[in-house]
MARVEXKOL-695059 format. One record per residue (C-alpha): residue number from 0; x, y, z; chain. Coordinates in steps of 0.2 Angstrom, whole numbers, always signed. Example, Ala and Ser with C-alpha at 12.3 -4.5 7.8 and 13.67 -1.06 7.14 Angstrom:
# MARVEXKOL-695059
<n: 0 | c1: +62 | c2: -22 | c3: +39 | chain: A> .
<n: 1 | c1: +68 | c2: -5 | c3: +36 | chain: A> .
# end
This chain:
# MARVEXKOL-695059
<n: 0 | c1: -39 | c2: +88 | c3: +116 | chain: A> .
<n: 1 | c1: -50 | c2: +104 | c3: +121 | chain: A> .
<n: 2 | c1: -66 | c2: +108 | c3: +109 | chain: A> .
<n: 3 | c1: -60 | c2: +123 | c3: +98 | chain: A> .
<n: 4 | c1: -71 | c2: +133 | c3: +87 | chain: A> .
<n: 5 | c1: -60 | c2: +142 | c3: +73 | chain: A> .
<n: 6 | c1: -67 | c2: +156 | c3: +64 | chain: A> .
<n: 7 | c1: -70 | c2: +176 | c3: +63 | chain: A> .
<n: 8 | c1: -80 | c2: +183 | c3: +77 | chain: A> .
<n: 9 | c1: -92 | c2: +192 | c3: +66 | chain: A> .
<n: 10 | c1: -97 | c2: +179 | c3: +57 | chain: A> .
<n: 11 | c1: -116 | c2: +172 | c3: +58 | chain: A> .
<n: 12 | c1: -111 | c2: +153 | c3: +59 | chain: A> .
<n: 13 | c1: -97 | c2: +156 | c3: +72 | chain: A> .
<n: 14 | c1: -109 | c2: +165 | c3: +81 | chain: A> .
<n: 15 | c1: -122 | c2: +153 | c3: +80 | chain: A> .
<n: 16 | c1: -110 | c2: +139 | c3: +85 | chain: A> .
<n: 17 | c1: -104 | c2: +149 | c3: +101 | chain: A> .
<n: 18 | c1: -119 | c2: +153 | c3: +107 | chain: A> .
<n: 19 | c1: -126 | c2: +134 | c3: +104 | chain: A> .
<n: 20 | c1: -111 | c2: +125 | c3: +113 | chain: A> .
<n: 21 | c1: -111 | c2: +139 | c3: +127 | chain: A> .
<n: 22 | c1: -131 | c2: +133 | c3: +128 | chain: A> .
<n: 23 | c1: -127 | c2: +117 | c3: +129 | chain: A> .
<n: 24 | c1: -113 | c2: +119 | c3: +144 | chain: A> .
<n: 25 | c1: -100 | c2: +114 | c3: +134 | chain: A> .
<n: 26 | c1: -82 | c2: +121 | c3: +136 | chain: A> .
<n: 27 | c1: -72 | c2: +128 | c3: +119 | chain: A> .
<n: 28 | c1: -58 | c2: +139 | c3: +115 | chain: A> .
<n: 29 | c1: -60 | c2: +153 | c3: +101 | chain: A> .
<n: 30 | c1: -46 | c2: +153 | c3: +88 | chain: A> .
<n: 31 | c1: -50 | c2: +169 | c3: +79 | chain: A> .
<n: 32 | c1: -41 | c2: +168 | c3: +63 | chain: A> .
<n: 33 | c1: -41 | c2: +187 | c3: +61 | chain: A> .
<n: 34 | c1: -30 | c2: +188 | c3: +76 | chain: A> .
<n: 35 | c1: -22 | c2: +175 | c3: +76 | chain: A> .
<n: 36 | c1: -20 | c2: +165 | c3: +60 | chain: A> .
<n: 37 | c1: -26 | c2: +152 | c3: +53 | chain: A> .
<n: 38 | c1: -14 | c2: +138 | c3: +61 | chain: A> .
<n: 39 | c1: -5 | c2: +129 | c3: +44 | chain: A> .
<n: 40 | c1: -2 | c2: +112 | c3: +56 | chain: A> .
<n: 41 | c1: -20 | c2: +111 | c3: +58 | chain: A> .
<n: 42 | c1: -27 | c2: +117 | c3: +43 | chain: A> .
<n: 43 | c1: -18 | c2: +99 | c3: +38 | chain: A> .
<n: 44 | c1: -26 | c2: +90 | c3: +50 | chain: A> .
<n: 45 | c1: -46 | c2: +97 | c3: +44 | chain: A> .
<n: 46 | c1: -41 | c2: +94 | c3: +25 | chain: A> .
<n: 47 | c1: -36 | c2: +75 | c3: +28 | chain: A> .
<n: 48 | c1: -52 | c2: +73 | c3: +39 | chain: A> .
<n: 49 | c1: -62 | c2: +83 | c3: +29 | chain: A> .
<n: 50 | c1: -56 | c2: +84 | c3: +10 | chain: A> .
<n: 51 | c1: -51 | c2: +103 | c3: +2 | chain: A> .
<n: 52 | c1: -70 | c2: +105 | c3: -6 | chain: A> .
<n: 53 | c1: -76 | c2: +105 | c3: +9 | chain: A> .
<n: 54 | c1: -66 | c2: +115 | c3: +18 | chain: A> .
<n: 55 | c1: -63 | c2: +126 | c3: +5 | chain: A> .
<n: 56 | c1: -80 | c2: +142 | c3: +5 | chain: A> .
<n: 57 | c1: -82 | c2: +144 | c3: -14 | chain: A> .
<n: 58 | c1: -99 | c2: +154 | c3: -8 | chain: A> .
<n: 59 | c1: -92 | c2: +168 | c3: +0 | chain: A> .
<n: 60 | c1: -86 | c2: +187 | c3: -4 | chain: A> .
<n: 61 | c1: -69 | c2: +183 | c3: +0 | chain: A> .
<n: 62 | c1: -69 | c2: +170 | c3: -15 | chain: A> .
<n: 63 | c1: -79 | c2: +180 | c3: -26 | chain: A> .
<n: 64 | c1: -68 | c2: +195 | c3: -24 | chain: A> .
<n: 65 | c1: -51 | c2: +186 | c3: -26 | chain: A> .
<n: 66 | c1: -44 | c2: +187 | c3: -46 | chain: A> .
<n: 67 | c1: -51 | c2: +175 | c3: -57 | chain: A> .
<n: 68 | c1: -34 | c2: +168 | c3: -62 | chain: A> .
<n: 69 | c1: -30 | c2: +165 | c3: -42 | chain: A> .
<n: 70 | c1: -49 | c2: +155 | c3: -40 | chain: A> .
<n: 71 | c1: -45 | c2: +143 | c3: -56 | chain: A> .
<n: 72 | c1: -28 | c2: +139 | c3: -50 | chain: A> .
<n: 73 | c1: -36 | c2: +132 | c3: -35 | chain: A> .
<n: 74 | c1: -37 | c2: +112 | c3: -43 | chain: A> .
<n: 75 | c1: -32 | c2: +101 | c3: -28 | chain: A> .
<n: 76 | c1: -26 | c2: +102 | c3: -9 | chain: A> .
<n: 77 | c1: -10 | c2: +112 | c3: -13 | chain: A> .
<n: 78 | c1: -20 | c2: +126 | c3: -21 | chain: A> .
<n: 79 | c1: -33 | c2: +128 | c3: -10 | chain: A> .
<n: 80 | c1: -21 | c2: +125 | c3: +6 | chain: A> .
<n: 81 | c1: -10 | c2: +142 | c3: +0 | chain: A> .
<n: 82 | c1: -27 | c2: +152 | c3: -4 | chain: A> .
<n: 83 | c1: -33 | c2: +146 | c3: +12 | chain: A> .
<n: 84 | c1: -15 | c2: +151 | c3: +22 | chain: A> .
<n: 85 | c1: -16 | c2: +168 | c3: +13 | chain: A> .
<n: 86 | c1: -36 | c2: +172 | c3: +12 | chain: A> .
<n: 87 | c1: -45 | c2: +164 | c3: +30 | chain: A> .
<n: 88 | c1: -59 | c2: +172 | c3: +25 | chain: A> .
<n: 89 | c1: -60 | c2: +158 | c3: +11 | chain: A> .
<n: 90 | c1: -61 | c2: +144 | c3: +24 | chain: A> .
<n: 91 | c1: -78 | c2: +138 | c3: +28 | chain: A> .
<n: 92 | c1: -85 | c2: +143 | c3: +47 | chain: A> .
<n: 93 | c1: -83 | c2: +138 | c3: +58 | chain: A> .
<n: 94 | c1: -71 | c2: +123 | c3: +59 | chain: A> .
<n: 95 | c1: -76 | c2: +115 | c3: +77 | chain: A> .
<n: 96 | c1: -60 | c2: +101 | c3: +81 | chain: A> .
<n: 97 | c1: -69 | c2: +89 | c3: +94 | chain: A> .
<n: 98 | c1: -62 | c2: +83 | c3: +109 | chain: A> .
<n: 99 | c1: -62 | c2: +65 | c3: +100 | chain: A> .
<n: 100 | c1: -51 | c2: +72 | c3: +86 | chain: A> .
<n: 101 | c1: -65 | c2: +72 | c3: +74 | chain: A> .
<n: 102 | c1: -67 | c2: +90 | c3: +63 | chain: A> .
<n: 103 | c1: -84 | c2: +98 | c3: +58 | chain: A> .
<n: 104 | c1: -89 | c2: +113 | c3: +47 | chain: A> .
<n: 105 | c1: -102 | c2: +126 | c3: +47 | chain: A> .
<n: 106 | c1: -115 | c2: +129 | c3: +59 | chain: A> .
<n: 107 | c1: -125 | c2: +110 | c3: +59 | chain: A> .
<n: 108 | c1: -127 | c2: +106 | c3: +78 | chain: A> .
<n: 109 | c1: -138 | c2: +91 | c3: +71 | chain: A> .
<n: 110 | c1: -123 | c2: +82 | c3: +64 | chain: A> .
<n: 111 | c1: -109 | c2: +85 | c3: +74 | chain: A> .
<n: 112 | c1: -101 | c2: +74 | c3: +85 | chain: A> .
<n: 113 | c1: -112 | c2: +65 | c3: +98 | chain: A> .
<n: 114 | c1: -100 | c2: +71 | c3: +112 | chain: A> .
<n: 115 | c1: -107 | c2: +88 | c3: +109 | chain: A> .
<n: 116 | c1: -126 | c2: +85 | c3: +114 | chain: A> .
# end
């Protein structure tokens, strides 16, 4: 498995996180959900590792932007998964899937995965 960073190019944390792993020499492919989607086989994959709350950026413009009706239906994994799929900009940045299968969010190079020192 290749280190992927998934998230928006003009975001602050991606941009952090890309600049930190290209400092520390390590090798990552971009997944820019603008362009490219936000991969529903995945998103699976970061919401059993990491759990919708988590996952899911309450904090952002997006979220505070969508209708209020659509942001209280959003109660469990279902929910959040299909405003997720339809809003990425709802999805915290960046999601980082590690070579050892493990899945981190946000820009925290102190707590990631100690492959990536």
């Amino acid at each position: 498995m290749n280190l992927i960073v998934y998230g928006i190019p003009n975001c602050d944390s991606v941009k952090k996180a890309r600049t930190w792993l290209a400092s520390q020499d390590l090798d990552f492919t971009f997944h820019d959900f603008k362009k490219q989607g936000v991969p529903p086989t995945e998103i699976d994959k970061w919401l059993d590792a990491l759990g919708w709350e988590t996952v899911l950026n309450r904090k952002g413009s997006t979220w505070r932007k969508l209708d209020p009706a659509v942001q209280a239906g959003v109660t469990d994994r279902v929910s959040a998964k299909a405003v997720m799929l339809e809003h990425a900009s709802t999805i915290k940045r960046p999601v980082i899937a590690w070579p050892s299968g493990q899945f981190s969010v946000g820009f925290s190079p102190d707590s990631w995965p100690l492959e990536s020192r």
